[in-house]
N, C-alpha and C positions, 0 to 999 in steps of 0.2 A: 310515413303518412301523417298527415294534419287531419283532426278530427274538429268540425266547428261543429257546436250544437245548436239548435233551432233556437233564434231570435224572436222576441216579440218585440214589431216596432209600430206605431201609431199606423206609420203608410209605409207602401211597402216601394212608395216612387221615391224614395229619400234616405237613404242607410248607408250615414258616414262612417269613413273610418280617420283616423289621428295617423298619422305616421310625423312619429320626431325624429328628422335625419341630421347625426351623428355628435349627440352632445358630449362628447367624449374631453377629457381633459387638455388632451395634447391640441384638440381644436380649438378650448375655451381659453385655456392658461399654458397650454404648454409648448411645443417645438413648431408647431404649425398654427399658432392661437389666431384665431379669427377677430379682426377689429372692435370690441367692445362686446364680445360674446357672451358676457359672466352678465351685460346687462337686460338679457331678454328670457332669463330663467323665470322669475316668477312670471311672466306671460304665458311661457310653455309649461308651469305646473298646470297653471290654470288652465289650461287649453286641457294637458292631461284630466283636469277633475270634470272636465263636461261628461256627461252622458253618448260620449261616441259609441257603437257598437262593436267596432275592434279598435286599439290602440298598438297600435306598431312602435318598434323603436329602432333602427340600424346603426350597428358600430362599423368602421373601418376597422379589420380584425388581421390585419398583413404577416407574413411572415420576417424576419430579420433581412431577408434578401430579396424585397420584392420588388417590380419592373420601375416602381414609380421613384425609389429614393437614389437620390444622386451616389449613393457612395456604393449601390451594387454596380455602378457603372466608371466607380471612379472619376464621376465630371462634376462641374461644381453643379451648387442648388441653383436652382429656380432657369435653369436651362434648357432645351427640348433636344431631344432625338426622336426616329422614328422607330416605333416599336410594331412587332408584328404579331398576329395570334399563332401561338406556339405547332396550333396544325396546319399553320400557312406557308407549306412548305418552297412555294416558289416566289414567298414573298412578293403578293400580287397585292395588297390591302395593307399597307402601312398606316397605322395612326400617329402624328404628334403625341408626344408624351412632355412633361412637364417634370422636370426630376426635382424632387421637392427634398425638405431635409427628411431625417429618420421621422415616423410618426402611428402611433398608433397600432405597435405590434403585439398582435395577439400574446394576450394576458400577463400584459403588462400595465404598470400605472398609468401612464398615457393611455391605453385602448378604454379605460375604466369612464363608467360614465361622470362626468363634472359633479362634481361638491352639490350638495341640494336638489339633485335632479331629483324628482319622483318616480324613480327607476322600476317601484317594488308593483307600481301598478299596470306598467306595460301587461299586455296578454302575449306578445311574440316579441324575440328577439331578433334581426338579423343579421348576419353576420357578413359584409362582404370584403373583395379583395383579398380571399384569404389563399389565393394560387397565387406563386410566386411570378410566375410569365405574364398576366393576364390582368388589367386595370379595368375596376370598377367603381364606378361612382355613383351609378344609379340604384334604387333600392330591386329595382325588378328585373336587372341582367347586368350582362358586360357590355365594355363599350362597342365589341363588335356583335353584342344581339346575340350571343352563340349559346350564351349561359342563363339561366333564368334562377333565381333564385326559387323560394316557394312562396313569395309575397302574393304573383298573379295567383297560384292554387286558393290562397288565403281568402284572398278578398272574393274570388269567384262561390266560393262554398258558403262565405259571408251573408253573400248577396248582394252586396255595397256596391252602391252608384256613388257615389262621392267622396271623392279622398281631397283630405287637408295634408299641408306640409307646412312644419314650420322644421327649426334649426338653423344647421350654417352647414356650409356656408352657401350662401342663396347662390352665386353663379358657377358654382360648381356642383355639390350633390344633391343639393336641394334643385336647382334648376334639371339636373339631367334623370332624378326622378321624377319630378312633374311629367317633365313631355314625356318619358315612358308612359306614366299615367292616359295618359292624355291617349299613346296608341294602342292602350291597352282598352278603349274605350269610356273610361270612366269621365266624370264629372271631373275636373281638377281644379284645387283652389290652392293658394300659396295666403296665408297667416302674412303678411308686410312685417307688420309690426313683433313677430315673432320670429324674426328671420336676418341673420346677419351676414353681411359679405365679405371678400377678400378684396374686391374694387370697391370703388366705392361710382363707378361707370352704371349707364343704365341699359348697358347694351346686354345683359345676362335679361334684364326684366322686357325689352322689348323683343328677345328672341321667346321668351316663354308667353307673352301676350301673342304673339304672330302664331306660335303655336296651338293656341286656342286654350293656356292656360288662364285662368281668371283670379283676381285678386283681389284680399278682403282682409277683415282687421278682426281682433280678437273679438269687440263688443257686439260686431255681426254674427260672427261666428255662435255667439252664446245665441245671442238671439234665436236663429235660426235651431242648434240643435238642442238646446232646453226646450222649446216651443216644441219640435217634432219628435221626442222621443217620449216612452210612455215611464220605459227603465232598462237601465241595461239585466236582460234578466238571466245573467250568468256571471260567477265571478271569473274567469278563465277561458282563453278562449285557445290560446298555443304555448299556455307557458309548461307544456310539458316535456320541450325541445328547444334548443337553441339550432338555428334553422343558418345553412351556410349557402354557397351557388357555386362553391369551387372554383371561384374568380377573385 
């Protein structure tokens, strides 16, 4: 169980939350390093230091054999096969998968978050892709929707209309938690300028505007939630768990 304690915020039509998705090393500098990713850290402390009322963080937390890395399949990187949900016994729902190199396996120096992050003030952790059969990239489930992490629990007990996303990589888990966001009902905003990608295409950013995701830069960003907040008046909101989806 997640326990949030009672908020005091200016207006009760406006109570963001921060989710930084997945500043992890292997993303920033290492096996899977994202395009100039080491260069939007001080934007994302910053963002960290605003006055949000939850601050989320999500690691890729995989096990050594899981669906996504090309060498549990023996084929090379950056090629697809079609992978299926482990209870999909008649294999009627195939997804593309993407088999990328090793990356980001639970508690190891790669899964760790990047050099200078401000890790210590996250309030939750989350931890996904952590079943071996089952690819996740969103911070709110799997990619067949079956699994949910406890980020919707989170934010709903919050109270939060408005979630921000920054990290990397923008057209992958940053883009496929937004639109989760997005069906989860909420407000959703993507950080530009706090957000790196693996294309450098704009088709990740006009499927998340089509989606009804909206997008803004960090100087907005303060504006808005310095201006609307009174204080965040808890220091801790989920750091008493490290929270997984079993995906």
């Amino acid at each position: 169980m997640v326990d949030i304690p009672a908020i005091s915020v200016e207006t009760s039509d406006y109570v963001p939350a921060l989710v930084v998705v997945d500043m992890q090393n292997d993303f920033v500098s290492g096996s899977l390093a994202v395009p100039d990713a080491t260069s939007i850290l001080p934007i994302v402390n910053a963002l960290i230091d605003l006055p949000f009322v939850v601050r989320v963080a999500t690691q890729d937390f995989h096990p050594n054999n899981h669906v996504s890395f090309a060498k549990t399949h023996e084929r090379p990187e950056y090629t697809t096969i079609d992978i299926y949900h482990p209870e999909d016994k008649d294999k009627a729902l195939g997804m593309e998968q993407t088999l990328w190199p090793i990356h980001c396996v639970a508690n190891t120096e790669g899964a760790s978050f990047a050099p200078g992050l401000e890790h210590s003030k996250f309030d939750a952790v989350i931890h996904k892709g952590t079943h071996p059969s089952i690819e996740s990239y969103s911070a709110f489930r799997d990619i067949w929707g079956r699994g949910e992490t406890e980020l919707p629990k989170a934010l709903k007990q919050a109270g939060i209309t408005d979630v921000y996303f920054c990290g990397v990589a923008g057209d992958y888990c940053v883009k496929y938690s937004a639109k989760d966001s997005v069906d989860y009902g909420y407000n959703t905003w993507v950080v530009k300028d706090a957000v790196k990608s693996i294309s450098s295409s704009s088709l990740a950013w006009d499927e998340m505007e089509k989606k009804g995701v909206k997008f803004t830069s960090f100087v907005e960003v303060k504006g808005r939630v310095a201006g609307k907040l009174i204080t965040r008046s808890f220091q801790c909101v989920l750091r008493v768990s490290w929270i997984g989806n079993g995906s």
